[in-house]
C-alpha positions as CSV (number, residue, x, y, z in Angstrom):
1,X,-12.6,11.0,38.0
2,X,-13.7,8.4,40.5
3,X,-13.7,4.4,40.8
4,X,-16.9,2.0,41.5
5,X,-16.1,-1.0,42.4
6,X,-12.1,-0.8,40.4
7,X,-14.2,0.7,37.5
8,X,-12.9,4.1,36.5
9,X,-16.0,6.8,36.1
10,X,-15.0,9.7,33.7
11,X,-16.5,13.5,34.7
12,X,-18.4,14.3,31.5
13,X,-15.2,16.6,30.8
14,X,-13.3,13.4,30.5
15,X,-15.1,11.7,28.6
16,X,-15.1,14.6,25.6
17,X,-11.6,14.6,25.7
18,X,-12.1,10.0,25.4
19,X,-14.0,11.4,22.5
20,X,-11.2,13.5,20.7
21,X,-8.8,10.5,21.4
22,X,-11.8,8.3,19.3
23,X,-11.4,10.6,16.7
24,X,-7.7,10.5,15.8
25,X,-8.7,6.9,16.0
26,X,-11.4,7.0,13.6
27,X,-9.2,9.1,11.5
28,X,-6.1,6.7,11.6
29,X,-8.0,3.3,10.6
30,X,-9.3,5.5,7.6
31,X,-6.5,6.3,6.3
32,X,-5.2,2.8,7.0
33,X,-8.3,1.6,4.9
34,X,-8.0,3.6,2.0
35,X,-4.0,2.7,1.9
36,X,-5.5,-1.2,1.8
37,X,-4.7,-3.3,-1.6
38,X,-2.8,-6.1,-2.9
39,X,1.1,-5.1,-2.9
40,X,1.0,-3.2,0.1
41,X,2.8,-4.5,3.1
42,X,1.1,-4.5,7.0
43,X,4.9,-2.0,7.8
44,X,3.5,0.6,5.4
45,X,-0.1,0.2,7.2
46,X,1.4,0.6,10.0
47,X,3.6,3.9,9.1
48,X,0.3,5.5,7.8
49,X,-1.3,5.0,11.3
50,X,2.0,6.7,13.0
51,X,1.7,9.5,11.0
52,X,-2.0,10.2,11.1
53,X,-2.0,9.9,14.7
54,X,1.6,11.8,15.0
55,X,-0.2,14.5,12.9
56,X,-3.0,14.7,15.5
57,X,-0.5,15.4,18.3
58,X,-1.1,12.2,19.9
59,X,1.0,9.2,20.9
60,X,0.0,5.4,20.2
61,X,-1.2,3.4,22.9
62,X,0.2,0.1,21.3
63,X,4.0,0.8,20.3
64,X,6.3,-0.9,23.3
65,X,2.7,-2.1,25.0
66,X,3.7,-4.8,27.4
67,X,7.1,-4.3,27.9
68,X,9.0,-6.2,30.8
69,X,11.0,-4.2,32.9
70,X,14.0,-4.6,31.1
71,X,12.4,-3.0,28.2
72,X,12.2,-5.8,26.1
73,X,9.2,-7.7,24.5
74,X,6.5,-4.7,24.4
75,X,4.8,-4.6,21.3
76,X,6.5,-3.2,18.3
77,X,4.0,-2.1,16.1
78,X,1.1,1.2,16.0
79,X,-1.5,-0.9,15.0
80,X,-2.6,-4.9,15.0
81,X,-2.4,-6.3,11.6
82,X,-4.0,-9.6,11.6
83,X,-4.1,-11.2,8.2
84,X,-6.7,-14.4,7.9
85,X,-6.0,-16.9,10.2
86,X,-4.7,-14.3,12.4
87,X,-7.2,-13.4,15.1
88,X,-5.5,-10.3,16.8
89,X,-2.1,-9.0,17.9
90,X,-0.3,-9.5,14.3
91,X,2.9,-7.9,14.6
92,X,3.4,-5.1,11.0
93,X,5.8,-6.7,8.7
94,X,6.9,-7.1,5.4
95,X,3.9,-9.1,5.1
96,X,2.7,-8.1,1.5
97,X,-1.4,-8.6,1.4
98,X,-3.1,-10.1,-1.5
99,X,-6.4,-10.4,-3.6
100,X,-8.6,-11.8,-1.3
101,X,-6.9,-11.7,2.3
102,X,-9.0,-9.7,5.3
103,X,-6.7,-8.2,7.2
104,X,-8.4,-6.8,11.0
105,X,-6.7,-3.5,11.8
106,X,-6.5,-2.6,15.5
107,X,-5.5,0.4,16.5
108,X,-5.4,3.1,19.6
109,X,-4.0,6.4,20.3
110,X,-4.1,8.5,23.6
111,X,-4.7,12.5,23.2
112,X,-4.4,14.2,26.6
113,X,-3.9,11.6,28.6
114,X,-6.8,9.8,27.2
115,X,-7.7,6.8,24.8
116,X,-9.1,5.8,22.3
117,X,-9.3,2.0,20.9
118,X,-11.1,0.6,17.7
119,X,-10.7,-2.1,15.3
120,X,-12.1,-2.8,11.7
121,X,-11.8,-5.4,9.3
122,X,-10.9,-4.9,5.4
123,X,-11.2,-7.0,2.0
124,X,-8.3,-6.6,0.3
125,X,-9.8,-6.6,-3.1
126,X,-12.7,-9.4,-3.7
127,X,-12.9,-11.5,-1.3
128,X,-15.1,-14.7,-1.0
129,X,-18.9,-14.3,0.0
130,X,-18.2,-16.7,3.0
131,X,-15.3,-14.4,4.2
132,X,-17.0,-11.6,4.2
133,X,-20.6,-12.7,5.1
134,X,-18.2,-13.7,8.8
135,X,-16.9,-9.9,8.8
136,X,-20.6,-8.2,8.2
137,X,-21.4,-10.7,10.9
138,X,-18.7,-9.5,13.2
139,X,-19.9,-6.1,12.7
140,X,-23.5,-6.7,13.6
141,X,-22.4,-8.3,16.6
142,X,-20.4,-5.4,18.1
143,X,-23.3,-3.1,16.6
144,X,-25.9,-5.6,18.7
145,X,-23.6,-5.2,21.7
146,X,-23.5,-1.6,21.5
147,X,-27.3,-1.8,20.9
148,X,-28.0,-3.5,24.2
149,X,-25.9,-0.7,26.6
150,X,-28.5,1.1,28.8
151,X,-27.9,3.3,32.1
152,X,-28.7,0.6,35.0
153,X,-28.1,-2.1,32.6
154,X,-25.2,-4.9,33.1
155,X,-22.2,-5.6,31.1
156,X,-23.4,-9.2,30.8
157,X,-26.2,-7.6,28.3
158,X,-23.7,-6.5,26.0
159,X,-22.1,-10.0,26.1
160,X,-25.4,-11.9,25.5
161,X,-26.2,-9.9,22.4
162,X,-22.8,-10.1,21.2
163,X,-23.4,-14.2,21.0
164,X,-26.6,-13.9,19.9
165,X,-25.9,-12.4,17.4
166,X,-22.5,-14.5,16.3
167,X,-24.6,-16.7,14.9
168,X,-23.1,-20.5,14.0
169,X,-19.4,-18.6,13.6
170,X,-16.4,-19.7,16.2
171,X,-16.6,-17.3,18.9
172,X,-13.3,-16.0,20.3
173,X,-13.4,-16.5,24.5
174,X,-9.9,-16.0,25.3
175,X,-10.0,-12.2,24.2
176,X,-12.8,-9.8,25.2
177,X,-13.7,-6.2,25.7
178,X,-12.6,-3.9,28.2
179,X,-12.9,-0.9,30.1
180,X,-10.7,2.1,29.2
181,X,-9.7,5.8,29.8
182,X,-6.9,7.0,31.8
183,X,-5.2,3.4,30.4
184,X,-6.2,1.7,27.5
185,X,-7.1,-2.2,29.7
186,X,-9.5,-1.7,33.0
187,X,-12.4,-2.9,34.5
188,X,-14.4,-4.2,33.8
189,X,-14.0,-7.2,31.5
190,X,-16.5,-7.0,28.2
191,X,-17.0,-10.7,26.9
192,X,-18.3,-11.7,23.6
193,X,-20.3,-14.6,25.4
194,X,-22.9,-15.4,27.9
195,X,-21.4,-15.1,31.4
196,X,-22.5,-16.4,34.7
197,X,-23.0,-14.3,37.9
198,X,-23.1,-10.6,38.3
199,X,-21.2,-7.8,36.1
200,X,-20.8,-4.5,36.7
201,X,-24.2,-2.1,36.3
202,X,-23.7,0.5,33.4
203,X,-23.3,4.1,34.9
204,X,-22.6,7.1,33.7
205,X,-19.0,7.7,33.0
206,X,-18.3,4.7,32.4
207,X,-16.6,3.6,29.0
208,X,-16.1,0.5,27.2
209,X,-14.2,-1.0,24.4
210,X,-16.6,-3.7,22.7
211,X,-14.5,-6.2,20.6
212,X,-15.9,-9.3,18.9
213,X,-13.9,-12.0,17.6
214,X,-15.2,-14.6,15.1
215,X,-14.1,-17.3,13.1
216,X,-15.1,-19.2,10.3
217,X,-14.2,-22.7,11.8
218,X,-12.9,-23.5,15.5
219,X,-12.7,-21.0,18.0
220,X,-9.3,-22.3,19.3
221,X,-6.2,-20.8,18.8
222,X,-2.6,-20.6,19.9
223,X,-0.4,-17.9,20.3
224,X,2.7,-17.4,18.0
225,X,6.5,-17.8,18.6
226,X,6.7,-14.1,18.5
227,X,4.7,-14.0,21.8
228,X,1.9,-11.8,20.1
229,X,0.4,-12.9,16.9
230,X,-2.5,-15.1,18.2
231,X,-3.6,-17.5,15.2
232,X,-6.8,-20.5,14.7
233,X,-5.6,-23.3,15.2
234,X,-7.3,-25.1,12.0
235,X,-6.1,-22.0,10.1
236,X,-9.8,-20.8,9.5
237,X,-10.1,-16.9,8.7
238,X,-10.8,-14.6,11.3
239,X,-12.5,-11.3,11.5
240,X,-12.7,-8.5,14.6
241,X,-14.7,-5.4,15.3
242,X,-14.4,-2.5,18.0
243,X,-15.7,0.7,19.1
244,X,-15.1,2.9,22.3
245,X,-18.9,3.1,23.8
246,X,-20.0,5.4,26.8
247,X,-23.8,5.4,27.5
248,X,-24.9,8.8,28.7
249,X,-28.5,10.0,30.1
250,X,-29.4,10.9,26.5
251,X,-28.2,7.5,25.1
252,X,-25.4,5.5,23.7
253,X,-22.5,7.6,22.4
254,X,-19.9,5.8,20.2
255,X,-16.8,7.7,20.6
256,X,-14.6,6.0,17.6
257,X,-17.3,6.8,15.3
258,X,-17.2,9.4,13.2
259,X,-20.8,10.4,13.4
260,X,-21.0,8.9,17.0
261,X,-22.5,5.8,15.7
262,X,-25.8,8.0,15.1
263,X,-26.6,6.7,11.6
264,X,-26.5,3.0,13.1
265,X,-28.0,3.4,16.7
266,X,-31.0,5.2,14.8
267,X,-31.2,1.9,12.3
268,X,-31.5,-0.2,15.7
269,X,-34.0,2.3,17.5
270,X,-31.2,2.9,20.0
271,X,-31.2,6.7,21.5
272,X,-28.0,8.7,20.4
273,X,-26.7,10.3,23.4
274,X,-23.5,12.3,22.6
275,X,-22.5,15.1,25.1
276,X,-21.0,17.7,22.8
277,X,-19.0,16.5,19.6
């Protein structure tokens, strides 16, 4: 392992076992989908995470994240549980869901050091065609994102097709993408926007946690009493989507994906590059 520029580059060694940390992962916000439905509460979300990942033999990334020295005030959940107006950081609760709510599940583990960090959104039950018209949006624009990673390329390229394709929906600025590996934040910073002057060139080794955030009115938001929960401010619904990327010389490797994002990346006419899976 090595650093360019603050920006930590993975051996390809590394980045396989970035890939098995994906997986439990992957695994986790399945299990948290299919346990999805009106009754259930974000708490029993959040214990179906612990265990899935617990079973894997790895260790959440998010429980007691941010923690002051004391010890007090890290995070106190396994996963994000955002529920409508919520963007990101909802705290798990006795929050019951209902017909209709989307409720964006963040999650990450680490698995020999390493992690892994992806988010979906869910319908709970039917949900209206506007809500989830802004979620498949979401989705397209961390898939466009991923889409425009190339070896040589910039960061800013992932931004630019992240807003391009956001369409006419409230894009979150405050929050963005990251780098990750050895610790779940790093360089370099992964907006969903347009930004000025130079970003980091894509290499190999490098990884990156793309994360739209959109909303169905205003973008702005304000941060909850609890010092977490980050909510609209016009109480619109908000959606959020995220996948661990690397970009080898074969192509783009997804490595929260189950199938390595290959079904998607050959939909765009992206090359697949995984290194062994």
């Amino acid at each position: 392992m090595r650093s360019s520029r603050g920006v930590e580059i993975k051996t390809p060694e590394q980045i396989c076992a970035m890939r098995r940390a994906g997986l439990v992962v992957e695994r986790a916000l399945t299990a948290v989908g299919e346990a999805i439905g009106p009754g259930v509460t974000t708490a029993e979300l959040n214990d179906v995470a612990a265990e899935t990942i617990a079973a894997a033999g790895a260790l959440p990334s998010f429980l007691g994240y941010g923690a002051r020295p004391d010890g007090t005030g890290g995070f106190s959940g396994v996963i994000c549980a955002s529920v409508n107006e919520e963007i990101v950081h909802g705290i798990p609760s006795d929050r019951t869901l209902a017909e209709g709510d989307l409720i964006s599940v963040d999650c990450g583990a680490i698995l020999d050091g390493w992690h892994g960090d992806s988010a979906r959104s869910f319908a709970v039950g039917e949900i209206s065609p506007e809500v989830a018209e802004l979620s498949a949006t979401t989705k397209r624009a961390l898939w466009a994102g991923i889409a425009a990673a190339r070896l040589d390329g910039r960061v800013a390229d992932i931004s630019a097709a992240v807003e391009d394709a956001s369409g006419e929906y409230g894009i979150i600025e405050e929050f963005v993408g990251h780098g990750i590996g050895s610790a779940m934040h790093q360089p370099p910073d992964v907006h969903n926007y347009r930004v000025r002057g130079r970003t980091p060139r894509i290499v190999q080794g490098m990884a990156l946690a793309v994360e739209p955030m959109l909303t169905l009115g205003a973008p702005d938001n304000v941060t909850l009493e609890d010092e977490w929960t980050v909510v609209t401010l016009d109480r619109s619904v908000a959606a959020h989507w995220e996948h661990t990327i690397t970009v080898t010389e074969h192509g783009v490797w997804v490595l929260t994906a189950l199938d390595g994002g290959e079904e998607i990346l050959n939909e765009l006419g992206v090359p697949f590059g995984p290194l062994a899976d």
